[in-house]
MMTF fields as JSON, N, C-alpha, C and O atoms, coordinates in Angstrom:
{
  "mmtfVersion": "1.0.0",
  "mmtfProducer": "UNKNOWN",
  "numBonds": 263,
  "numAtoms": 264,
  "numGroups": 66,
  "numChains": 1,
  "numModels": 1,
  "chainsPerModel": [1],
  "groupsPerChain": [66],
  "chainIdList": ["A"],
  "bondAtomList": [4, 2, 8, 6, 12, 10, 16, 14, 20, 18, 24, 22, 28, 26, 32, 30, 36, 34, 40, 38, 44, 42, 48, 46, 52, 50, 56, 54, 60, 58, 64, 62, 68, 66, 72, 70, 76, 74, 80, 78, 84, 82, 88, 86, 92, 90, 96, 94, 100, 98, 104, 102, 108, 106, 112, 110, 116, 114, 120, 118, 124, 122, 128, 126, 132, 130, 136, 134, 140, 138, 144, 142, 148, 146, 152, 150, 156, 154, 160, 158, 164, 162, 168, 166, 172, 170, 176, 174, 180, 178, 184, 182, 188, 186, 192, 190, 196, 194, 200, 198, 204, 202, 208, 206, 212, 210, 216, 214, 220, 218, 224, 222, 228, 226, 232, 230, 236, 234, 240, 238, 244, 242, 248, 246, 252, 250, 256, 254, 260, 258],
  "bondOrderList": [1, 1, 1, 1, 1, 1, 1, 1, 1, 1, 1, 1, 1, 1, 1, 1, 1, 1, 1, 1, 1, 1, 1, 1, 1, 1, 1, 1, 1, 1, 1, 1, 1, 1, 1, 1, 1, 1, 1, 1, 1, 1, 1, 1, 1, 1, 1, 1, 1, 1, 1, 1, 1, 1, 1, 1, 1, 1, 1, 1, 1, 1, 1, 1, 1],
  "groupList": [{"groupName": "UNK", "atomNameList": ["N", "CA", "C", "O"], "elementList": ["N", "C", "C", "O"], "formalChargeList": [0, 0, 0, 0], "bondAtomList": [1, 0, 2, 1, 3, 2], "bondOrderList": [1, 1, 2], "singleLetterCode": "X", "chemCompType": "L-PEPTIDE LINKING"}],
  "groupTypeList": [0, 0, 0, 0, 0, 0, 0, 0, 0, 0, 0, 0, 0, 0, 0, 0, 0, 0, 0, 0, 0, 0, 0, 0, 0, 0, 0, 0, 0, 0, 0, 0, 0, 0, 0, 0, 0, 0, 0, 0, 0, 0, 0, 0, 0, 0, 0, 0, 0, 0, 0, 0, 0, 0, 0, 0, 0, 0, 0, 0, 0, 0, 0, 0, 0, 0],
  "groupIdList": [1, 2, 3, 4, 5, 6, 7, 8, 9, 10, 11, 12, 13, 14, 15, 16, 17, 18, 19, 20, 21, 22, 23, 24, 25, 26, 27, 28, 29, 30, 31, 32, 33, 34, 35, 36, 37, 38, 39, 40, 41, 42, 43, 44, 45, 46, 47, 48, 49, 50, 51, 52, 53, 54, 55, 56, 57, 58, 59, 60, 61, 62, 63, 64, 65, 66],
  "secStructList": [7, 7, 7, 7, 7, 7, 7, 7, 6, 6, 1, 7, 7, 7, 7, 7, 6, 6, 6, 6, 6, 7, 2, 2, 2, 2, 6, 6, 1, 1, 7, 2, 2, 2, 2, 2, 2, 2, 2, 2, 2, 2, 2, 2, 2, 2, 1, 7, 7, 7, 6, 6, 7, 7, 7, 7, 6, 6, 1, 7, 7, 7, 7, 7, 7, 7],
  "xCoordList": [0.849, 1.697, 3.056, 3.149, 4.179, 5.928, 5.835, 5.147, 6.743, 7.038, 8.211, 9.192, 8.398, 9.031, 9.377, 10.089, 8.603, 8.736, 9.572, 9.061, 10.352, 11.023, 12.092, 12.484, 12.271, 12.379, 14.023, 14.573, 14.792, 15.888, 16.267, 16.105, 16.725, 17.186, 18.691, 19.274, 19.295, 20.324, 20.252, 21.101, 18.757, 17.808, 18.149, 18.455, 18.054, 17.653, 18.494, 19.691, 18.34, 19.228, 18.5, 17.281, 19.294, 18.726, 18.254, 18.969, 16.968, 16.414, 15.65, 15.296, 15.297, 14.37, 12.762, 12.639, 11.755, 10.427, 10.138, 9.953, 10.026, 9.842, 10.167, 9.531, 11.588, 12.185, 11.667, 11.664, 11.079, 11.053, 9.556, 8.973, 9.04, 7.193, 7.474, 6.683, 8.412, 8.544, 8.244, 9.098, 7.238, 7.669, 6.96, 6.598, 6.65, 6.739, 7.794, 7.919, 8.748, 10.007, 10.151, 10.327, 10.057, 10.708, 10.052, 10.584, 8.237, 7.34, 7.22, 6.103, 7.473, 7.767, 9.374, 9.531, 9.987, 10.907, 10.468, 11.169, 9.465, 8.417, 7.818, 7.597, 7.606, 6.984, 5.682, 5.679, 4.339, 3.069, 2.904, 2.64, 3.1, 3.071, 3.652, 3.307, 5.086, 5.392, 4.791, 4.887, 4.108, 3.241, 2.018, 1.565, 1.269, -0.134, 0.377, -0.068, 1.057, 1.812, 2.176, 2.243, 2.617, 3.266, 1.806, 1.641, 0.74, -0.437, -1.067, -1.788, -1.556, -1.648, -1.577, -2.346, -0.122, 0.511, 0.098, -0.153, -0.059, -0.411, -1.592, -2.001, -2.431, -4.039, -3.806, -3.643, -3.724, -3.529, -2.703, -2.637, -1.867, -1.754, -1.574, -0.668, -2.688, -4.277, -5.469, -6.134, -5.71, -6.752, -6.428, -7.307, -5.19, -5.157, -5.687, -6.137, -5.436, -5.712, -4.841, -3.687, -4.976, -3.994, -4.727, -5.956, -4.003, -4.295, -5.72, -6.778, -5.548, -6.416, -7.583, -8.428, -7.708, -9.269, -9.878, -9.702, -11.245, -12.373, -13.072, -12.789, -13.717, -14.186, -15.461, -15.622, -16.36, -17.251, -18.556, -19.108, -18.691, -20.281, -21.312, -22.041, -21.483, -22.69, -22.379, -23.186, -21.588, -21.154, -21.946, -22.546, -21.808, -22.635, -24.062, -24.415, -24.514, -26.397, -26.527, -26.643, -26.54, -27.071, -28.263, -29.098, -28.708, -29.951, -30.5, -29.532, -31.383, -31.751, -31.839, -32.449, -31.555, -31.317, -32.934, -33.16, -33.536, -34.694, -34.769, -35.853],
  "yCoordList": [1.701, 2.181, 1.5, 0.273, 2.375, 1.827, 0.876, 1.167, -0.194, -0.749, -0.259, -0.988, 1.012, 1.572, 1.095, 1.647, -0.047, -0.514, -1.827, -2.499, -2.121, -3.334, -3.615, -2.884, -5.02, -5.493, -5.566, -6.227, -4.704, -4.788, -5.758, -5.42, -6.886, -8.218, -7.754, -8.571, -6.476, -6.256, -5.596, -5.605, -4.772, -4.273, -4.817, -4.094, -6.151, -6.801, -7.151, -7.204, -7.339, -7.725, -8.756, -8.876, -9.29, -10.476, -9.252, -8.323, -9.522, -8.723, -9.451, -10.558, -9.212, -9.612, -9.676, -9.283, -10.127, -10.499, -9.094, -8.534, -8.299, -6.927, -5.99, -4.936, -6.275, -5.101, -4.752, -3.637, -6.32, -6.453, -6.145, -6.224, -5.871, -5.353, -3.956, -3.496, -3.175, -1.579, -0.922, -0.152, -1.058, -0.058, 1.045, 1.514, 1.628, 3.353, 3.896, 4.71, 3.341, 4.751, 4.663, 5.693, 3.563, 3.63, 4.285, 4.927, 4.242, 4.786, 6.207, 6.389, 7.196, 8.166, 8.917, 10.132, 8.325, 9.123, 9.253, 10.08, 8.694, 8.869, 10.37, 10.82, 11.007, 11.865, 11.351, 10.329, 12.089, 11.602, 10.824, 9.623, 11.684, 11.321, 9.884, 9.212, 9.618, 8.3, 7.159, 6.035, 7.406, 6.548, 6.347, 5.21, 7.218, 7.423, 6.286, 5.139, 6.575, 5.631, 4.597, 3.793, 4.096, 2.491, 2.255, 1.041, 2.774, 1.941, 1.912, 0.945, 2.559, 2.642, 1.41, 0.853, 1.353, 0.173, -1.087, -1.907, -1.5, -2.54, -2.898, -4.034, -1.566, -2.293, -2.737, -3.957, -2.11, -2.589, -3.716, -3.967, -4.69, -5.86, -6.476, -7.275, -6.53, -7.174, -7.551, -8.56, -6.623, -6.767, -7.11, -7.153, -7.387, -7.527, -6.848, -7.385, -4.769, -3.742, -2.977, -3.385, -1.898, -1.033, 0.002, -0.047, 1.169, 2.542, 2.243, 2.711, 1.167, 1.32, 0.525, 0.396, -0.1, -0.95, -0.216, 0.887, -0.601, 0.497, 0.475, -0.591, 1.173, 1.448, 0.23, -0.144, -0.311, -1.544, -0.628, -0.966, 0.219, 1.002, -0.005, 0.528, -0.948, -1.639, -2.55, -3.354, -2.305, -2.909, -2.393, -2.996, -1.05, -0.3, 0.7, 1.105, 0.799, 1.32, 2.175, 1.998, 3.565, 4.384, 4.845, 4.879, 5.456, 5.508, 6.515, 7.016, 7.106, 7.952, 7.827, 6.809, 8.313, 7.451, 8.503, 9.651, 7.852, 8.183, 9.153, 9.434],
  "zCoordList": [-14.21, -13.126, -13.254, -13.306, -13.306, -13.72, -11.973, -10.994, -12.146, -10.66, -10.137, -10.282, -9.442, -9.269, -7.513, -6.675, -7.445, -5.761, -6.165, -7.06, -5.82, -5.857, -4.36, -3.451, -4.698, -3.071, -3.226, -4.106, -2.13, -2.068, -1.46, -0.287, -1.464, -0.565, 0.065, 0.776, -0.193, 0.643, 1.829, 2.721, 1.805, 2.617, 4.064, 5.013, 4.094, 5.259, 6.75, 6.465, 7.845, 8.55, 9.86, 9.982, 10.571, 11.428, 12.601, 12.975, 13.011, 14.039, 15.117, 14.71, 16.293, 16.977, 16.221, 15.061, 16.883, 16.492, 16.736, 15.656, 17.729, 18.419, 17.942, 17.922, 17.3, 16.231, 14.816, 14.293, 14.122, 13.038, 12.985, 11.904, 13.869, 14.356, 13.977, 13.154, 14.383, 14.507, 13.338, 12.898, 12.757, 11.112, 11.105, 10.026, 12.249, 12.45, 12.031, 11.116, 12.86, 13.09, 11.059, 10.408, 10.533, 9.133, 8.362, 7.457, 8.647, 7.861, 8.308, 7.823, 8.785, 9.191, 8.702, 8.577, 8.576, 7.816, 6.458, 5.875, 5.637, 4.201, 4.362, 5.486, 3.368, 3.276, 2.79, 2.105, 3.139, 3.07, 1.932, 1.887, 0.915, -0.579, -1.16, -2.133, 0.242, -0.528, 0.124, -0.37, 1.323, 2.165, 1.379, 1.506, 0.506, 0.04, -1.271, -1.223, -2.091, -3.32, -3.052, -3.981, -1.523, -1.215, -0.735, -0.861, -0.279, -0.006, -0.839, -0.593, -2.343, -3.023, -4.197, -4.981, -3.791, -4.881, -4.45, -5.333, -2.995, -2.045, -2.154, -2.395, -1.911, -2.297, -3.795, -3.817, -5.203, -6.358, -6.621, -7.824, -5.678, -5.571, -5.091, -5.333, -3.596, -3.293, -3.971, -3.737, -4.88, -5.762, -7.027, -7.888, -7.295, -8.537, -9.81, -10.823, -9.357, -10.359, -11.02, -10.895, -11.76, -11.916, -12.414, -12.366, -13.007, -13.094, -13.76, -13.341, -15.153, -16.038, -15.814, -16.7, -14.521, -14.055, -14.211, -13.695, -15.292, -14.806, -13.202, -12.655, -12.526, -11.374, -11.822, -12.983, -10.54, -10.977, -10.029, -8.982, -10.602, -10.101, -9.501, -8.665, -9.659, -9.685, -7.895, -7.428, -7.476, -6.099, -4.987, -4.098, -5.247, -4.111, -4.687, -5.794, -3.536, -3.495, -2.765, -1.552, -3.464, -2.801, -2.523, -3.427, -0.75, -0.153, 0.49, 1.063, 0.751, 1.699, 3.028, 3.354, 3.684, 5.779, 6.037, 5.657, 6.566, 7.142, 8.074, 8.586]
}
């Protein structure tokens, strides 16, 4: 995956605690697609993955519910 997310440090400005909470109004001007790709990219480094992790099958067990 290219890192096509990088942190603008000119981005920024001095805000209240209350203001700097608000990241609706910002995440909403995103179209779905770029919301699905910035969480996307976030879980993959959380976990420390990328495109080419294989999947780890053996984590979960599937069952019949009675």
């Amino acid at each position: 995956m290219e890192n096509k997310f990088r942190l603008d440090k000119t981005a920024f400005k001095a805000s209240t605690a209350k203001e700097a909470d608000n990241h609706v109004a910002y995440w909403r001007t995103k179209s779905v697609r770029e919301r699905l790709e910035a969480g996307f990219y976030l879980i993959n480094q959380f976990y420390g993955t990328t495109n080419a992790t294989p999947l780890d099958r053996t984590v979960f067990t599937k069952r019949k519910r009675d």
